[in-house]
PDB file of N, CA, C and O in Angstrom:
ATOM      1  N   UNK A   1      -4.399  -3.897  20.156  1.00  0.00           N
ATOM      2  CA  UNK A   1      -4.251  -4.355  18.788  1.00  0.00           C
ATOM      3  C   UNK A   1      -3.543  -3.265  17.977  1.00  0.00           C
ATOM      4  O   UNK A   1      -3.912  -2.099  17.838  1.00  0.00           O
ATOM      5  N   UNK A   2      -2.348  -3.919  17.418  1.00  0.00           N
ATOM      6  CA  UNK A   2      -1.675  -2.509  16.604  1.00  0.00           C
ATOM      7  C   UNK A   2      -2.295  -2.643  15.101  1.00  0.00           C
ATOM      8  O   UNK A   2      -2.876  -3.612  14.613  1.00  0.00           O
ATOM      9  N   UNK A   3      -2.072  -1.697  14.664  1.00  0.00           N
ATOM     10  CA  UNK A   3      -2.391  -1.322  12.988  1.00  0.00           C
ATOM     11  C   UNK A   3      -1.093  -0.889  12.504  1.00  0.00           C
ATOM     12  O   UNK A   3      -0.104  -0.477  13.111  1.00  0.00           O
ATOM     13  N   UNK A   4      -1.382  -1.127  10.943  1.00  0.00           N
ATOM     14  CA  UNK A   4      -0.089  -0.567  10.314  1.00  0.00           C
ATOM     15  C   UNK A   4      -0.734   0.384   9.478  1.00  0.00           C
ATOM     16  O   UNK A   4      -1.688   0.116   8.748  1.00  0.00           O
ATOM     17  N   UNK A   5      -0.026   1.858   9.635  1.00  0.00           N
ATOM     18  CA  UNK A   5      -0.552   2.594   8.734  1.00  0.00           C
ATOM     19  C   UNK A   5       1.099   2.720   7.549  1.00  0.00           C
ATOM     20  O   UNK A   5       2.300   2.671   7.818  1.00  0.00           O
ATOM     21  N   UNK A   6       0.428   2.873   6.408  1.00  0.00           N
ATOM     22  CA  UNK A   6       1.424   3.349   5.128  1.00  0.00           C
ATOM     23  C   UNK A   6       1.413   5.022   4.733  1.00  0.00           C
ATOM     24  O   UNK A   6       0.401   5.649   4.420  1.00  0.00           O
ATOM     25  N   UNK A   7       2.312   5.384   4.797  1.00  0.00           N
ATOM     26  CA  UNK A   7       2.582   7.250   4.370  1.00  0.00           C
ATOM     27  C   UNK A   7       2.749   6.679   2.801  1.00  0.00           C
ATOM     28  O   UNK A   7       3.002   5.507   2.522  1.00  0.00           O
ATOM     29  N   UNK A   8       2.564   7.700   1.898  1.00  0.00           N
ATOM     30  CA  UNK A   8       3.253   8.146   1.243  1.00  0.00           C
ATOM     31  C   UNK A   8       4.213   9.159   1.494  1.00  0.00           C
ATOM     32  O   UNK A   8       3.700  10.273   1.599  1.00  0.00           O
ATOM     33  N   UNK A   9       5.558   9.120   1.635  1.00  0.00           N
ATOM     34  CA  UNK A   9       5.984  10.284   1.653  1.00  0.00           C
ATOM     35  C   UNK A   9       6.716  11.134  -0.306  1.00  0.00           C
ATOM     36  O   UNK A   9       7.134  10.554  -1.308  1.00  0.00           O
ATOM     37  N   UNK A  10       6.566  12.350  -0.057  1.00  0.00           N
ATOM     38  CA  UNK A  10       7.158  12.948  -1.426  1.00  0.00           C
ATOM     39  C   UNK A  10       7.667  14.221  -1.487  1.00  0.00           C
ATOM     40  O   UNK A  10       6.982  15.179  -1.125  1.00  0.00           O
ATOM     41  N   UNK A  11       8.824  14.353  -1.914  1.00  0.00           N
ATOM     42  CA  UNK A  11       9.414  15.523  -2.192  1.00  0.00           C
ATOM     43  C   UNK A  11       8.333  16.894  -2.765  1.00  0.00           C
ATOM     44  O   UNK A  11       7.422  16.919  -3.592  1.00  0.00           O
ATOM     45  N   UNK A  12       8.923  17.911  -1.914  1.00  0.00           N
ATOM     46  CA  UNK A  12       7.751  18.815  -2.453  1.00  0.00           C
ATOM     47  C   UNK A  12       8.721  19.577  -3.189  1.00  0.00           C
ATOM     48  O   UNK A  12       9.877  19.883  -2.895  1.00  0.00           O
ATOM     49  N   UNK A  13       7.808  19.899  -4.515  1.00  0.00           N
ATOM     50  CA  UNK A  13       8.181  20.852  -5.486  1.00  0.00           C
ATOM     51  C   UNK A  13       9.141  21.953  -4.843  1.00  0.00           C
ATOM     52  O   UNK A  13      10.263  21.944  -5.349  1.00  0.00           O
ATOM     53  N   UNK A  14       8.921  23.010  -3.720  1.00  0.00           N
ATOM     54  CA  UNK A  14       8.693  24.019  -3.622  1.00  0.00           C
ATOM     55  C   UNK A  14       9.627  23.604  -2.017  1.00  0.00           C
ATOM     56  O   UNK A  14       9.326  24.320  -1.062  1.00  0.00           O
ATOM     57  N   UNK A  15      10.817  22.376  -1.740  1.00  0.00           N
ATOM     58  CA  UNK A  15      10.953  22.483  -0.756  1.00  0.00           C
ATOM     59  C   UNK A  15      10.202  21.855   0.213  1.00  0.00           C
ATOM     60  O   UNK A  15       9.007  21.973   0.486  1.00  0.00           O
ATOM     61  N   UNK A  16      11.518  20.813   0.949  1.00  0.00           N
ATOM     62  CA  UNK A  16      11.054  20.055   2.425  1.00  0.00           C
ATOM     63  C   UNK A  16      10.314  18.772   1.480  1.00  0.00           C
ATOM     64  O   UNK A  16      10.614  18.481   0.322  1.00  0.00           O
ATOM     65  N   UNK A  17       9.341  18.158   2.281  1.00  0.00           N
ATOM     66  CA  UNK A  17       8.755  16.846   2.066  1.00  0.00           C
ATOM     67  C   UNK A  17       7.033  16.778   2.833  1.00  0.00           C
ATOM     68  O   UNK A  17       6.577  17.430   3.772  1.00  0.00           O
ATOM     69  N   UNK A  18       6.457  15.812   2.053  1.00  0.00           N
ATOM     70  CA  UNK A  18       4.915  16.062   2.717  1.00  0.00           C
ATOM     71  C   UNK A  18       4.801  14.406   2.983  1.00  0.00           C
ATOM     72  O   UNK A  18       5.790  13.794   2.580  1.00  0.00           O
ATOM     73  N   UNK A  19       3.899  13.705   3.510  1.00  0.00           N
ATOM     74  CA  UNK A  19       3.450  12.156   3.788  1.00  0.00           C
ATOM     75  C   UNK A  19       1.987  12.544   4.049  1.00  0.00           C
ATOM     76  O   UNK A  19       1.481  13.546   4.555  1.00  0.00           O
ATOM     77  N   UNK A  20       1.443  11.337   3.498  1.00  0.00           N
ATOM     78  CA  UNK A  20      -0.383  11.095   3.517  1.00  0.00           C
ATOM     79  C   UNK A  20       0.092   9.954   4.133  1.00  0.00           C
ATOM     80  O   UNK A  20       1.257   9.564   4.220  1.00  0.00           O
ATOM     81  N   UNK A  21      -1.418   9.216   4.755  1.00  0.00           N
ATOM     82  CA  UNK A  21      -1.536   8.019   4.754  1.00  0.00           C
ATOM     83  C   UNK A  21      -2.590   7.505   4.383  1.00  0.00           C
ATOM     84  O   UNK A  21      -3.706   7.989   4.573  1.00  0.00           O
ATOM     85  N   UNK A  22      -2.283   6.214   3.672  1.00  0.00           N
ATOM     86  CA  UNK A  22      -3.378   5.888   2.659  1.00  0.00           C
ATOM     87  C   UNK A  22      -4.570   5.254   3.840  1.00  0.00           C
ATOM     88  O   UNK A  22      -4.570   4.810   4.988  1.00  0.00           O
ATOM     89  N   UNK A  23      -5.219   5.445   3.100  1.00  0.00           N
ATOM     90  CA  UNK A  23      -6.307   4.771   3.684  1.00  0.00           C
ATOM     91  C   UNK A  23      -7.276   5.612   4.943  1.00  0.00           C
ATOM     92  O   UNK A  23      -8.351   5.259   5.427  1.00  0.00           O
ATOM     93  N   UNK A  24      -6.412   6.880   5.253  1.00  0.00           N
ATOM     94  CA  UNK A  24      -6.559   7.595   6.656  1.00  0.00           C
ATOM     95  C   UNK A  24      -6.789   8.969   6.087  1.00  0.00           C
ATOM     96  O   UNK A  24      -6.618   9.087   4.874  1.00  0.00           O
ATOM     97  N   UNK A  25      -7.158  10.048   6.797  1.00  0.00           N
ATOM     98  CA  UNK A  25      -7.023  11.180   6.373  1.00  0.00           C
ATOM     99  C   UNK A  25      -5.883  12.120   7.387  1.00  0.00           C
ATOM    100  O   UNK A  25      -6.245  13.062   8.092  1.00  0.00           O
ATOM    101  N   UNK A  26      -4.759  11.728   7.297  1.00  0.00           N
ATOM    102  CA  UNK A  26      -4.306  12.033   7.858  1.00  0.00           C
ATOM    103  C   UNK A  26      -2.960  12.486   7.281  1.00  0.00           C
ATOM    104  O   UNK A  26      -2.339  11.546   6.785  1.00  0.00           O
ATOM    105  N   UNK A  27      -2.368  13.625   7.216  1.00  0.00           N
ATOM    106  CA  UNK A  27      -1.539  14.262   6.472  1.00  0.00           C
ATOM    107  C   UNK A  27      -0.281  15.290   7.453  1.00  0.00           C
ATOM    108  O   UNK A  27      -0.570  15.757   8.555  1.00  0.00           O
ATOM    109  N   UNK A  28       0.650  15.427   7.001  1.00  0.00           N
ATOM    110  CA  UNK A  28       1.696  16.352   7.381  1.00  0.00           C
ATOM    111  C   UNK A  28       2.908  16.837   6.603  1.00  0.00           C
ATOM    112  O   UNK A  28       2.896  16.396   5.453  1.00  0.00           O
ATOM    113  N   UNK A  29       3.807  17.505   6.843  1.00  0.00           N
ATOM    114  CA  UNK A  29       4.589  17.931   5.842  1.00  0.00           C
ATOM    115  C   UNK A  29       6.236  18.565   7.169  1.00  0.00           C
ATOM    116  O   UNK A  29       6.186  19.103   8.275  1.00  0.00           O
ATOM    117  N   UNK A  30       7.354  18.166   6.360  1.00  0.00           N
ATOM    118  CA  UNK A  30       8.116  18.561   6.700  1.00  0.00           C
ATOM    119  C   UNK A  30       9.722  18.596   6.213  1.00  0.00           C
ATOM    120  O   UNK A  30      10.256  17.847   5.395  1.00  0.00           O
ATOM    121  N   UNK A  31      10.353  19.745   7.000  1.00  0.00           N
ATOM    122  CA  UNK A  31      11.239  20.567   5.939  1.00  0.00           C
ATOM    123  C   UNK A  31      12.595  19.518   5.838  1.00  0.00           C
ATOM    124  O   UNK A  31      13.559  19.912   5.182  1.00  0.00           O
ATOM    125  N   UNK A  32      12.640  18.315   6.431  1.00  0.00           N
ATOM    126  CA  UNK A  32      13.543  17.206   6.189  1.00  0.00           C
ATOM    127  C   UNK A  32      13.239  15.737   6.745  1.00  0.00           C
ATOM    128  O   UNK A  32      12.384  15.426   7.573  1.00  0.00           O
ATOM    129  N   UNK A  33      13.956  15.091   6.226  1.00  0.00           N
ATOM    130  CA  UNK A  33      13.871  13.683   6.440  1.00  0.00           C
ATOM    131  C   UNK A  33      13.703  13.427   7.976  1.00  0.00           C
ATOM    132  O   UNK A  33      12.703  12.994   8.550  1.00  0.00           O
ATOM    133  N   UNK A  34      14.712  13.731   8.423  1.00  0.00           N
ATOM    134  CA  UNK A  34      14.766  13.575   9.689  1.00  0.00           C
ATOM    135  C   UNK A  34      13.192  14.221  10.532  1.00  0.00           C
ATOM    136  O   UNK A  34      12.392  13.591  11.224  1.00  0.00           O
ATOM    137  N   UNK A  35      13.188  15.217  10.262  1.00  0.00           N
ATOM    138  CA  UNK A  35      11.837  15.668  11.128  1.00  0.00           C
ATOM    139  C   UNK A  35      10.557  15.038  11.239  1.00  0.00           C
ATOM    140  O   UNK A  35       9.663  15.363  12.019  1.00  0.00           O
ATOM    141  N   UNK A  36      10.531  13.757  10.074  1.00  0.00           N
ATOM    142  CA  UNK A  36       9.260  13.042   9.770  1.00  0.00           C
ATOM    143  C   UNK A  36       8.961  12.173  10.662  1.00  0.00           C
ATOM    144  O   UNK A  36       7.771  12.029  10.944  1.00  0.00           O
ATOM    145  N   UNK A  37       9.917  11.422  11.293  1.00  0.00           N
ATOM    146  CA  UNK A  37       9.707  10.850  12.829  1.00  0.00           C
ATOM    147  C   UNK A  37       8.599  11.757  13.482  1.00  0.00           C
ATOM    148  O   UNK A  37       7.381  11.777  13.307  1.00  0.00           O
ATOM    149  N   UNK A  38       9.239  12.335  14.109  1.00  0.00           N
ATOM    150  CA  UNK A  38       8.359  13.460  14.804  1.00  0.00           C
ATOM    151  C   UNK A  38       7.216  13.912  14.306  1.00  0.00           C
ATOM    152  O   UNK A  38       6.308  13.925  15.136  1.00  0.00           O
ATOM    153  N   UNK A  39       7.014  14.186  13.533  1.00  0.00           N
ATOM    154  CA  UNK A  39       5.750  14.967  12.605  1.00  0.00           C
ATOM    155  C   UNK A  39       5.077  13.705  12.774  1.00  0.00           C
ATOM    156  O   UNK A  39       4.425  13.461  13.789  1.00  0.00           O
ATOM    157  N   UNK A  40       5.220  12.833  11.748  1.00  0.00           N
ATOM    158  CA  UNK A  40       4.648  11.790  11.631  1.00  0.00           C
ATOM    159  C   UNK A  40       3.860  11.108  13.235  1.00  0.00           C
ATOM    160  O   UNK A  40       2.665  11.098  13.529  1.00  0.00           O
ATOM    161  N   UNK A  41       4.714  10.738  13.814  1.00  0.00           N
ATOM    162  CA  UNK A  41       3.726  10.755  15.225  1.00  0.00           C
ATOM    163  C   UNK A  41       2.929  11.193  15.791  1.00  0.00           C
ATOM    164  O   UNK A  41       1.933  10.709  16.328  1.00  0.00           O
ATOM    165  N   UNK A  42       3.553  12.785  15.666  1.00  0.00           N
ATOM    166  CA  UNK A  42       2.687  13.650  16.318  1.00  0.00           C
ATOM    167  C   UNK A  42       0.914  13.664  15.718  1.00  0.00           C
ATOM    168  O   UNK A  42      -0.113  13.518  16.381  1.00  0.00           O
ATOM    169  N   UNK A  43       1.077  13.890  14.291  1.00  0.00           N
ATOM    170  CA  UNK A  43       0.077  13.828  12.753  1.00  0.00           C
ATOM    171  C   UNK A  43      -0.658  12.226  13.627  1.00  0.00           C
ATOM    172  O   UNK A  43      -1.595  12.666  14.293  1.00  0.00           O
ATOM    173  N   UNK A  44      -0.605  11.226  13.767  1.00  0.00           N
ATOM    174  CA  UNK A  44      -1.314   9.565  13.759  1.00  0.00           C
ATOM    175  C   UNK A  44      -1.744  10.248  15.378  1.00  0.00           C
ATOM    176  O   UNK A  44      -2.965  10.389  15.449  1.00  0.00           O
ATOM    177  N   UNK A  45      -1.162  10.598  16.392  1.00  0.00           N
ATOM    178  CA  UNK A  45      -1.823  10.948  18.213  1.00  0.00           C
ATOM    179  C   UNK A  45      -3.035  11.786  17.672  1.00  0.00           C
ATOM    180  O   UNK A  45      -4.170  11.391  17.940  1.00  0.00           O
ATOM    181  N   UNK A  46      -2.859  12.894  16.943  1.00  0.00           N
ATOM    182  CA  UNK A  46      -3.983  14.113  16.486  1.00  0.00           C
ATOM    183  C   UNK A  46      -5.275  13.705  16.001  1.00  0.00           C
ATOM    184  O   UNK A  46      -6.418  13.873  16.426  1.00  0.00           O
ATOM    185  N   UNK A  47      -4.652  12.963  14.718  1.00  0.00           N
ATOM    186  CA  UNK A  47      -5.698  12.346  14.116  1.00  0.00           C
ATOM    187  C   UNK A  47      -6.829  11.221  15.053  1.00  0.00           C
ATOM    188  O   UNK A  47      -8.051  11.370  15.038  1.00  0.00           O
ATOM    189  N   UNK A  48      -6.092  10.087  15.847  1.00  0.00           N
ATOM    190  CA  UNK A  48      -6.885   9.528  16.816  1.00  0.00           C
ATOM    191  C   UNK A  48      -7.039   9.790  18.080  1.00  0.00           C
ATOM    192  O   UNK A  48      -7.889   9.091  18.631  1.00  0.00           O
ATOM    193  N   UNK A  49      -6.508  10.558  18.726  1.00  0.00           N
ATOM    194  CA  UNK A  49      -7.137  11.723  19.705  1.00  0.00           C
ATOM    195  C   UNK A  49      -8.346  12.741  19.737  1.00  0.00           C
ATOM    196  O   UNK A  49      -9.047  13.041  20.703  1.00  0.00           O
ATOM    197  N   UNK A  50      -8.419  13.256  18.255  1.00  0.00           N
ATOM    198  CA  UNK A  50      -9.195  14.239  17.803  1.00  0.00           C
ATOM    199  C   UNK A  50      -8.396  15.862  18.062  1.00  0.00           C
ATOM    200  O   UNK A  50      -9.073  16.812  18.454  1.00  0.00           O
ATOM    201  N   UNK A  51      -7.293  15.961  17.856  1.00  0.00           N
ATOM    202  CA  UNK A  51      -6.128  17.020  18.469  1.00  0.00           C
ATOM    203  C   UNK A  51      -6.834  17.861  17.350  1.00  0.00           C
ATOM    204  O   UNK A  51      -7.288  17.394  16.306  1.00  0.00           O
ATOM    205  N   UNK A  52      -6.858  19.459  17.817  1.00  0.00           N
ATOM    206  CA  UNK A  52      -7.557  20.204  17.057  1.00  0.00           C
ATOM    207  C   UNK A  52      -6.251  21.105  16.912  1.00  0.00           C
ATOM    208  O   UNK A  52      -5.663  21.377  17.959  1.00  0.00           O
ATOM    209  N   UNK A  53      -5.561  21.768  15.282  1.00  0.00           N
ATOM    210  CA  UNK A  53      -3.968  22.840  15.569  1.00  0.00           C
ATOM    211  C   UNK A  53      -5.365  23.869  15.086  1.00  0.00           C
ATOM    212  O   UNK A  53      -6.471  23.661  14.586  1.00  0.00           O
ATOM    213  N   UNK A  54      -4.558  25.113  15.575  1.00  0.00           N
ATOM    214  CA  UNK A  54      -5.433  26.513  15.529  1.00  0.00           C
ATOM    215  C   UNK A  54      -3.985  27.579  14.549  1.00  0.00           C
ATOM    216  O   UNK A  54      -4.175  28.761  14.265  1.00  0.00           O
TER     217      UNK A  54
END
């Protein structure tokens, strides 16, 4: 069964870009558009895996 999750994504003040997703606690940030593919995936496997970054 798939789900749809929604990001916010938003320009950060200070440089690059960040995305939440509503409803989830699940968050990431990155230094261009393009990289959010990636991030973004990686960020939704972590979160429902239980992936621990050190």
């Amino acid at each position: 069964m798939e789900k749809e999750i929604i990001f916010l994504v938003e320009e950060d003040s200070e440089g690059g870009y960040t995305a939440k997703a509503l409803g989830y606690s699940i968050y990431t940030e990155a230094e261009s558009i393009g990289e959010f593919k990636t991030m973004i995936q990686d960020a939704v496997l972590c979160h429902f895996s239980g992936c621990m970054e050190f």
